[in-house]
Each structure stands twice: as C-alpha cells, then as structure tokens.
matplotlib code that plots the C-alpha trace (Angstrom):
import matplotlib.pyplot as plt

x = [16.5, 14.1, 14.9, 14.2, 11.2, 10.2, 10.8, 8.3, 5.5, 5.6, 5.5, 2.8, 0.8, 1.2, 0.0, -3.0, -3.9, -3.3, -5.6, -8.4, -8.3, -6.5, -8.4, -6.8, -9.3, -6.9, -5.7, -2.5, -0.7, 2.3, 3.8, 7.3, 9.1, 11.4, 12.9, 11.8, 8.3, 6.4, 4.6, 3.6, 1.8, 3.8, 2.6, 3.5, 7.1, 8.8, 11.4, 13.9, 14.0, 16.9, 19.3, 17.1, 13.7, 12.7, 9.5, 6.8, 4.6, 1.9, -0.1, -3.3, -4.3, -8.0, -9.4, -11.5, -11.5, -8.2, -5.3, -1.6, -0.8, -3.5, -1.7, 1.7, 0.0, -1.4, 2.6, 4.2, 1.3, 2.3, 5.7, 7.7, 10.0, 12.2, 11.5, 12.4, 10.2, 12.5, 11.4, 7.5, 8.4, 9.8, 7.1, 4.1, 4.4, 3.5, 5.1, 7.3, 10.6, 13.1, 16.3, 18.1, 17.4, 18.7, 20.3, 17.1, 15.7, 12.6, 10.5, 7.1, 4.6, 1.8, -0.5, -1.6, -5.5, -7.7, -7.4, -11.5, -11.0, -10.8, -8.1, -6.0, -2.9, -0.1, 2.2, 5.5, 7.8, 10.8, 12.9, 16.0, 17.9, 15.7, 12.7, 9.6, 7.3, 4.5, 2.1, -0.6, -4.0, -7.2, -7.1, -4.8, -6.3, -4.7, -1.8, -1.6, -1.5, -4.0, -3.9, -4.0, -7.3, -9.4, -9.7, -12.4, -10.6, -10.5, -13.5, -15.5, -18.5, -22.0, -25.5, -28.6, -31.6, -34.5, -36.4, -33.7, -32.2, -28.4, -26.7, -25.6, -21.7, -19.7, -19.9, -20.4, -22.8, -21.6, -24.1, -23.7, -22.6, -19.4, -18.8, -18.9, -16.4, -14.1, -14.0, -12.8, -9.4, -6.3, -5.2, -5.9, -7.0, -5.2, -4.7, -2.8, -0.3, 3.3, 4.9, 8.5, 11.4, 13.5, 13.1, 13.4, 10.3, 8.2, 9.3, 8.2, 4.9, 4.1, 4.7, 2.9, -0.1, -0.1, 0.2, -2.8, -4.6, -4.1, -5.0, -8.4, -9.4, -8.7, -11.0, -13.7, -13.5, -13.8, -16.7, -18.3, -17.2, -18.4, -21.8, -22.2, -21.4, -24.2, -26.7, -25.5, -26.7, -30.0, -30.6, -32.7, -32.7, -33.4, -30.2, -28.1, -29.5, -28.7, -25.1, -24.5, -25.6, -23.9, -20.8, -20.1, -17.2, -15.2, -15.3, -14.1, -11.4, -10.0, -9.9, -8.1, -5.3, -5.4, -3.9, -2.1, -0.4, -0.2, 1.1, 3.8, 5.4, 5.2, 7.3, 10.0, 10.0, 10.5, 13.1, 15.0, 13.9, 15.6, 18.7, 19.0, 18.3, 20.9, 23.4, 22.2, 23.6, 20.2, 18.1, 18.1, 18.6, 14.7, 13.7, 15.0, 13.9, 10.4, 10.8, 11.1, 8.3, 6.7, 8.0, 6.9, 3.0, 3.1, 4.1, 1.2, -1.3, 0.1, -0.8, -4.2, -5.0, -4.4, -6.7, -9.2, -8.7, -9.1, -12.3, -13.9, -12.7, -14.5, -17.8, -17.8, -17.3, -20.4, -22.1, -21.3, -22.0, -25.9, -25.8, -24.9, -27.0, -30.1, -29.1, -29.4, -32.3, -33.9, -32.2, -33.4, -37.5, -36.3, -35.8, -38.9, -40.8, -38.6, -39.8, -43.4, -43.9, -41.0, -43.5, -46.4, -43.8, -43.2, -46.6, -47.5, -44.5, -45.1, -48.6, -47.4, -45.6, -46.4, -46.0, -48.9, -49.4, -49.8, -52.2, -55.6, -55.9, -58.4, -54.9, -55.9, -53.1, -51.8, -48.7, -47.8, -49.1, -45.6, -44.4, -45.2, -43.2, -39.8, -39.9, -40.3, -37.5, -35.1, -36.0, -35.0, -32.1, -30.7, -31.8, -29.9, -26.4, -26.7, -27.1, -24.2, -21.9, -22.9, -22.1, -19.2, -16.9, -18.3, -18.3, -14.5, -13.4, -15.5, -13.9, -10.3, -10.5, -11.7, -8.6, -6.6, -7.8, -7.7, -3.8, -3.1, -5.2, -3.2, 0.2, -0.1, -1.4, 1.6, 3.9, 1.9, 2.8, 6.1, 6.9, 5.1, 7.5, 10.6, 9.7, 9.0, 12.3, 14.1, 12.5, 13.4, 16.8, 17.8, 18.6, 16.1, 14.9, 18.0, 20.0, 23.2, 26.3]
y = [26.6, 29.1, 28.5, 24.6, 25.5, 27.6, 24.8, 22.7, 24.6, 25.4, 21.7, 20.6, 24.0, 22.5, 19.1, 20.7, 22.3, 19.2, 17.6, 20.4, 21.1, 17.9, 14.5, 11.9, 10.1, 8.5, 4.6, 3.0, -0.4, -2.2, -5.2, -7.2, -9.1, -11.9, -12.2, -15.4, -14.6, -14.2, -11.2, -10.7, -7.9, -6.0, -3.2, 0.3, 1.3, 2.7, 0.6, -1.1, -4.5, -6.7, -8.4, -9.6, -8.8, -5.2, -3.3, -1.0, 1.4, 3.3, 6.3, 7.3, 10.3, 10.9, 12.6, 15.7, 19.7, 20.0, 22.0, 21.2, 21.7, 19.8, 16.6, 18.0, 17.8, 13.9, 12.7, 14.8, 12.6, 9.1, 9.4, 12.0, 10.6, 9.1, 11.4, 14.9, 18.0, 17.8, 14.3, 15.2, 18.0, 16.1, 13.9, 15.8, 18.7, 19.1, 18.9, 16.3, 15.1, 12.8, 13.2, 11.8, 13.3, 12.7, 9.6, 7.8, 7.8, 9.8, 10.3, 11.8, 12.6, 14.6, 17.2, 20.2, 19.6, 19.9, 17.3, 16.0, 15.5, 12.2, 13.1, 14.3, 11.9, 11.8, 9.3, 9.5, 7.2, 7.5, 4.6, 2.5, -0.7, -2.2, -0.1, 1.5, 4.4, 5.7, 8.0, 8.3, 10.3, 7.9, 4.7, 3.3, 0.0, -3.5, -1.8, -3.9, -7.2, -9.8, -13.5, -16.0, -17.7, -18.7, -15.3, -14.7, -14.5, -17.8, -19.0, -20.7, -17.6, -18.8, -16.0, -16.3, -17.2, -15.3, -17.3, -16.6, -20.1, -20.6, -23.2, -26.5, -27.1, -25.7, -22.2, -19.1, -16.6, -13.6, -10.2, -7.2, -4.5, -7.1, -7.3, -3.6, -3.1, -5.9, -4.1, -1.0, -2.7, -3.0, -5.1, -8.1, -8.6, -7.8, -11.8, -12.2, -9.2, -11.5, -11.2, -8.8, -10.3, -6.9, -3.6, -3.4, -5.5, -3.4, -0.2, -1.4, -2.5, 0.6, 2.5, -0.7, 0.2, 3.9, 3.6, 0.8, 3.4, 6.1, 2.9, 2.5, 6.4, 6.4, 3.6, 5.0, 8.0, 6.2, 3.7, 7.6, 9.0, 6.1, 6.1, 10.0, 9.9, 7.7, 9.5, 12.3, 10.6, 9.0, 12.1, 15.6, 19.1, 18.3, 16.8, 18.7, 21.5, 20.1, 19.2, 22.6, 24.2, 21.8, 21.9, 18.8, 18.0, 21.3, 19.8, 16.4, 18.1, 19.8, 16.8, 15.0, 18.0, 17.7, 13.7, 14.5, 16.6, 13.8, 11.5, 14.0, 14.4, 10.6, 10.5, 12.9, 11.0, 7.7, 7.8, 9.1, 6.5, 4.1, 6.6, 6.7, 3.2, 1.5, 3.1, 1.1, -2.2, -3.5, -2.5, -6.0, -5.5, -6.9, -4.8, -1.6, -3.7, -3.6, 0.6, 0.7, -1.4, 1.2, 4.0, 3.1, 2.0, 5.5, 6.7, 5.3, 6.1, 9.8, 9.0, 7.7, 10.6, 12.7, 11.0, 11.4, 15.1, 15.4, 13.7, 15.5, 18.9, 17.6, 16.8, 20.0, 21.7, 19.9, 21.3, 24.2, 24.5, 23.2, 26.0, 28.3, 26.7, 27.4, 30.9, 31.7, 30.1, 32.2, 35.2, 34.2, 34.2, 37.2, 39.0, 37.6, 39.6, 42.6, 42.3, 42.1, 44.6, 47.7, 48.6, 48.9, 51.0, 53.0, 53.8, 54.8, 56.9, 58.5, 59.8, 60.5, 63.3, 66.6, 68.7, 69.7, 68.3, 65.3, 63.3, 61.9, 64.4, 67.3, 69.6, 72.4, 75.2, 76.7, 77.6, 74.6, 72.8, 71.7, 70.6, 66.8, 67.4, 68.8, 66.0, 63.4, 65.3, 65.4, 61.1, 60.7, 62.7, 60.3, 57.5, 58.4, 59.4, 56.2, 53.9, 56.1, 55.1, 51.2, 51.2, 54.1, 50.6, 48.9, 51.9, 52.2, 48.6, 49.1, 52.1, 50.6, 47.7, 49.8, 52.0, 49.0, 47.2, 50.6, 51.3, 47.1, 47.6, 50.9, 49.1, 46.7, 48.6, 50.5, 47.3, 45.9, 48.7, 49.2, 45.7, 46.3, 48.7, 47.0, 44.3, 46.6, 48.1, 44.8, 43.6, 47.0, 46.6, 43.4, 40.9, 38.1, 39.0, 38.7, 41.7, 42.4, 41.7]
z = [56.4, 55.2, 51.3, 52.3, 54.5, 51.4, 48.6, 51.1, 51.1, 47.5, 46.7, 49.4, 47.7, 44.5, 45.5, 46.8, 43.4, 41.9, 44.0, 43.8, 39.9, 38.4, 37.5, 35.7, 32.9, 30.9, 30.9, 31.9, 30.9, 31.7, 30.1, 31.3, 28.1, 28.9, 25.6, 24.2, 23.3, 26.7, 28.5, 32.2, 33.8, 36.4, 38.5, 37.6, 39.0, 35.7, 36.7, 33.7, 32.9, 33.5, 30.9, 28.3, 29.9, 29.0, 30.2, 28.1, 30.0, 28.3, 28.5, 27.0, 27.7, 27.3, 24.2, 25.3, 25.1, 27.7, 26.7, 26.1, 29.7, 31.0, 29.4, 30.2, 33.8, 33.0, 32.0, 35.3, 37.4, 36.3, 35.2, 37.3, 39.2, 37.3, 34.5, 34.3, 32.9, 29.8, 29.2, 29.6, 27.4, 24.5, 25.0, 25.2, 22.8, 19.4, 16.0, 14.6, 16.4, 16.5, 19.0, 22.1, 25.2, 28.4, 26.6, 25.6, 21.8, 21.7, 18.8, 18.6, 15.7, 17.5, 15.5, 16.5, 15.9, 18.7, 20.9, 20.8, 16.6, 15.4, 12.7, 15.6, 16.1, 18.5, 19.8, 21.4, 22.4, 25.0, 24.1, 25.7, 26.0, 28.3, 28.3, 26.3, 27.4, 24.9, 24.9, 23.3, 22.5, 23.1, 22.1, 19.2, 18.0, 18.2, 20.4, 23.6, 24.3, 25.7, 26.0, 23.2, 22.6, 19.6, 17.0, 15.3, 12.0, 12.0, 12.9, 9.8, 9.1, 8.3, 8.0, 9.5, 7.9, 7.3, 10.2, 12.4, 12.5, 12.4, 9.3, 10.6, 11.6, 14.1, 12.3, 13.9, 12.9, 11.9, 11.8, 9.1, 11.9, 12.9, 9.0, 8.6, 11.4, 10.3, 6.8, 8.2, 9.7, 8.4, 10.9, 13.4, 16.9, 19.9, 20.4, 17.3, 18.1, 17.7, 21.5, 20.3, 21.5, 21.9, 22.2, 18.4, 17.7, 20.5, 18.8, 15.0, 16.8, 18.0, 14.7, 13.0, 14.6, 14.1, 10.4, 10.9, 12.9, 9.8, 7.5, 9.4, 9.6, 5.9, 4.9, 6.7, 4.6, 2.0, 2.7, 4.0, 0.9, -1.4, 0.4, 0.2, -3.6, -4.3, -2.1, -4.4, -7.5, -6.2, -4.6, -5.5, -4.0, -0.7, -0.1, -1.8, -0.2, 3.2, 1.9, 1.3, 4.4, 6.7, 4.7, 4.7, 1.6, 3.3, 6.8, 5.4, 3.1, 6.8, 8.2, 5.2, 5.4, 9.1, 8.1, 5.5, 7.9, 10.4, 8.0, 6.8, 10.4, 10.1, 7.2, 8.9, 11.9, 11.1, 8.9, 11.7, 13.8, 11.5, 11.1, 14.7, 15.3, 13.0, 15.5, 18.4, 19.1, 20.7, 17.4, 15.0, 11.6, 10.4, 12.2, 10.6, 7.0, 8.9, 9.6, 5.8, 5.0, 7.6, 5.7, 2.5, 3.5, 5.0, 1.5, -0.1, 1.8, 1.7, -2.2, -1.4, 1.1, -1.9, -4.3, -1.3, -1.4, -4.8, -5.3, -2.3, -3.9, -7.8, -5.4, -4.0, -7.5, -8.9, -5.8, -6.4, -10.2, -9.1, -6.9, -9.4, -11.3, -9.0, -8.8, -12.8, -12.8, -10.1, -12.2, -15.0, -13.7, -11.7, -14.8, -16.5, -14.2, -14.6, -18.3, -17.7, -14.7, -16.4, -19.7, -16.8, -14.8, -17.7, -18.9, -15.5, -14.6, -18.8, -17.4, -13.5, -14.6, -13.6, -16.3, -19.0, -22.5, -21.6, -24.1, -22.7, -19.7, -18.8, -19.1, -21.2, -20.6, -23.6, -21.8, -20.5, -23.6, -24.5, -21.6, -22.3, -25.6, -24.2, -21.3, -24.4, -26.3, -23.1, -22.6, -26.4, -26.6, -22.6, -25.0, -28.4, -25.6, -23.7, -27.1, -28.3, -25.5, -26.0, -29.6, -29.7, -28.9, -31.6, -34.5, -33.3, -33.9, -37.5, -38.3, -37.3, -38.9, -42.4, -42.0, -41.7, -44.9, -46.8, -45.8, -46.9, -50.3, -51.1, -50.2, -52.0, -55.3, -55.3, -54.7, -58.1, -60.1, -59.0, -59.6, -63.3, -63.9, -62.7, -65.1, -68.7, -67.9, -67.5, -71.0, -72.7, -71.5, -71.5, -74.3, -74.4, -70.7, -69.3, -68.0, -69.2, -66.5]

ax = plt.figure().add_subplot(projection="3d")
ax.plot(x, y, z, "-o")
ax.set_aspect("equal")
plt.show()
C-alpha cells in the first residue's frame, strides 16, 4: 500500500512539473488510409488501422534553443501510452539508426546540430503493418496531405505590365518573389502528393520528401552562392572587407559539412530500410525499386554537396590571398618609411652620443679627443662580424663547390694519362694493334 501510495504521488508530482515548466509548441497531424487511394482525418488516439486501412500520426516538434530532453519530453506528452520510453528513445535521439524495436521498424536519421539551425535534420519513423508515426524537426515541405484542387503548376503564367495591367486570357499572374520560391523546390504542392495505398507507399513518401527537403536547402545554397560570387566580382574593398569579418564562406562551409553529415546518416539508413523492408510481407516490391531510386538521388546530391564545398573553400582562398595581399602592401609602405626615417635616426643617434671627439661640436678635450673614433671603430668592426655571418653561408658553398671541381679535374687527368699509357703499351706490344692471345 505504501509502495502504491508512493508510485502515486510521484506520478501526480510529475504531472505537476510538467504542467509548471513544460509547453508544447509543436504541430500534430493525423491521416486514416483506406487502401484504395482515399484519406480522412481522424482524431488523435494512436490507435491502428484495420485490415487494409492503416493510420500515420505525426510529430513536429518545434525548432528552437531546447535541449534533447526537452523533445524527449514533447514525444512522452503526445505519444505515451501506447508507447514505451524505449520507443521515445529510439525515436528521439541522435545519430543514425535503423532496427526493430518492440517489434516495429524504426529508422531515424537525426543530426546532432543545434536544433534552431536550418541545416539541422531529423526524422524518425516508427513503422508497422497498419500504422506510421514520424517525427520530425520543424516543418518538412510537401509532407502532408490536403485536398485536391486546381495547382498552380498548372495554371497558364502570364507578367504584369509596366502599367500594372494583367495580359488577356484566363492566365494568372505570376510575381518574381512566387518565381523565386518555385525555383528553389524540387518538388510539388501538397495537392499533388499521390494518396499511398500501403504502408509501403507512406514510408517511401516520407523519405521522398526528406531527400526533397535536402534537394531544396541545397539549391538555395547555390542560388546564395551564385549571387555571392558575383557580388565578389562587381565588388571592391568594402565588401570584401565585410566578407571577411563576418566570416561568411566558413560559416557556409559548417553548414555544408553539417549536410553532408546529414546526408551520410541518410545513406546508412536507408539502405537498411530497404534490407529490412524486403523481409516484410506488407512492403510491395516498387516500392523498394522506389528506396533505390531514393538511395541513389541521395548519392548525388552527396556529390553535389561536395562540389559546393569545394567552390566555397577556392572563394575563401582568393579571400584570403587579397588579404594577404593587403597586408604586403601595407608592409611594403611600412617599410618605405622605415627607409626614409632610419638615416635620420642614425645621424641623430651618431651625434647623441656622449663621448668626446665628435666632429662639429664645441668638445675640445684632448683626452677624450678619441673617443668618437673608438666608438666608430667598435660600429665598424659589429658591421664587418654581422656581414661576415650573412655571407660565411655563401663563401662556404663557393669554397665547396671549388674543392669539388678541383678533386673531378684531378681525377680525371690522371684517368687521361693512365689511359695514354695503357694504349703506347698495347701498340709496343702488340702486332698490328692487336694483343697477342
């Protein structure tokens, strides 16, 4: 009774902290599948779908400054019960993984960034005959589902005029800050998603529109990186001034590491998914052609990541050549005045010195009439010592190099004559030049 009475009062204290120090600020969906194409909204039980009919609920947690417990806290609010902590566990932390657990697939590709980045990913996925649960970090584009009504992909586009008047027709105007949005995705609108039929099709929807989520982050870059590289050449010191100081090309070269590294744990991942799905009797056999497909898009933008990387990195090089650049310069004049003020500082450190002698002064004390002299002696002599020691190399290699030659020349002089000899004996001795045998 006490243990009970005990359990009790740890779980209402618990609730209480909850409700003093926990706020939920992310989203949640929930779809019901019948199986031939069609989608309902249900309310949010976590309850499995019947025969055919399978349901998806989804998380998305909020992006922000929280910690790794904080969303482990999120995932225990909306889906404990039925799940258990080693279900929130797999779900929620971070690295790449791909396993069964508590007898449902789960599969998760979350990076450790900081969880307010942009380039920070992470989805997981708890996955079973008749049911789907994902979790994701913010939004993922083009994910859920909403009715189907006329897109605006295929609407006829028309511009506006310089007075502001529209063309004739039934065409619908489209405005440059649509077009530049529209450029940036991979990928349709939410109304053109195809409805899956199995569980199959809603799990290679879900990775379908990661990789499209990686697709769209990576074209951005390179419209920002296409735009920056032509500021770059239109541009003067000013900018590349302020491109240096807010250091810009290394930020952007973190954040293409922090998606290559997101892309990696995709490639680890998925192939899983498709090794681990093959097994299953409920996962069709297009769709595992369509994990490949998956698994090879992800390749290749691994390979255009890459190429990303690399041009950001030759930027930042030329960057830092001009800076270089600017710094010899600044040497350089540095050094020019170093030329024109050290005569001036020797001629007045010459007739600063204390000593008598020295020419053009009212010092007329015969015994310290030398004194000047000895001083210029003493500077002449630390002149002649410190010459010495720059040249000594040089005078060395000379010297060497004489040696050398002299030793070769007297080689081969006495190589010549010996050979002359060899040869007057062989005529005195031989017959006709030849040597007897």
């Amino acid at each position: 009774g006490n243990g009970g009475n005990g359990f009790q009062y740890c779980s209402n204290l618990g609730k209480q902290f909850q409700e003093n120090t926990f706020s939920w600020n992310g989203e949640t969906e929930v779809y019901i599948f019948d199986g031939h194409g069609n989608y309902y909204n249900k309310e949010w039980d976590l309850i499995e779908g019947n025969g055919k009919q399978f349901c998806w609920y989804h998380v998305e947690l909020p992006k922000g400054k929280q910690k790794l417990s904080q969303s482990a806290q999120h995932l225990i609010d909306v889906l404990c019960p039925p799940l258990k902590l080693q279900d929130i566990l797999s779900l929620v932390s971070n690295g790449p993984f791909c396993g069964h657990v508590d007898g449902a697939l789960v599969f998760r590709v979350n990076s450790p960034g900081p969880p307010s980045s942009n380039f920070t990913f992470r989805l997981a996925a708890r996955v079973t005959e008749n049911s789907v649960i994902t979790v994701s970090l913010g939004r993922v584009p083009r994910l859920g589902f909403s009715p189907v009504g006329r897109s605006l992909l295929s609407e006829i586009p028309s511009i506006e005029t310089p007075r502001g008047e529209r063309q004739q027709g039934s065409s619908i105007v489209i405005r440059e800050h649509v077009l530049e949005f529209l450029l940036t995705m991979n990928h349709s609108e939410e109304a053109d998603n195809p409805v899956p039929k199995s569980v199959s099709n809603l799990v290679v929807h879900v990775i379908d529109t990661h990789v499209d989520h990686l697709q769209d982050v990576v074209t951005q870059l390179e419209m920002e990186l296409d735009s920056v590289e032509l500021e770059l050449d239109q541009g003067g010191f000013a900018l590349k001034k302020e491109m240096l100081d807010d250091r810009r090309f290394p930020k952007m070269h973190l954040n293409l590491q922090r998606l290559l590294q997101v892309i990696a744990h995709g490639e680890q991942v998925f192939p899983q998914v498709k090794e681990k799905g093959s097994s299953k009797h409920w996962f069709a056999s297009e769709d595992i052609n369509s994990l490949e497909e998956l698994i090879g898009r992800l390749r290749r933008l691994k390979e255009n990541v890459g190429f990303l990387a690399n041009r950001v990195t030759a930027i930042q090089a030329g960057l830092d050549s001009w800076q270089s650049e600017q710094i010899n310069q600044k040497l350089y004049y540095l050094s020019f005045l170093s030329i024109i003020f050290l005569p001036l500082s020797t001629i007045t450190g010459v007739f600063g010195m204390n000593v008598g002698g020295v020419p053009w002064t009212v010092q007329k004390d015969p015994a310290l009439k030398d004194g000047f002299r000895n001083v210029m002696v003493l500077c002449l002599a630390m002149l002649i010592l410190v010459l010495l020691c720059f040249i000594f190399p040089a005078l060395y290699s000379r010297l060497s190099a004489w040696r050398q030659r002299r030793s070769l020349l007297r080689n081969w002089s006495y190589n010549r004559r010996s050979f002359l000899r060899r040869s007057v004996g062989i005529q005195e001795s031989g017959s006709g030049g030849y040597l007897k045998i």
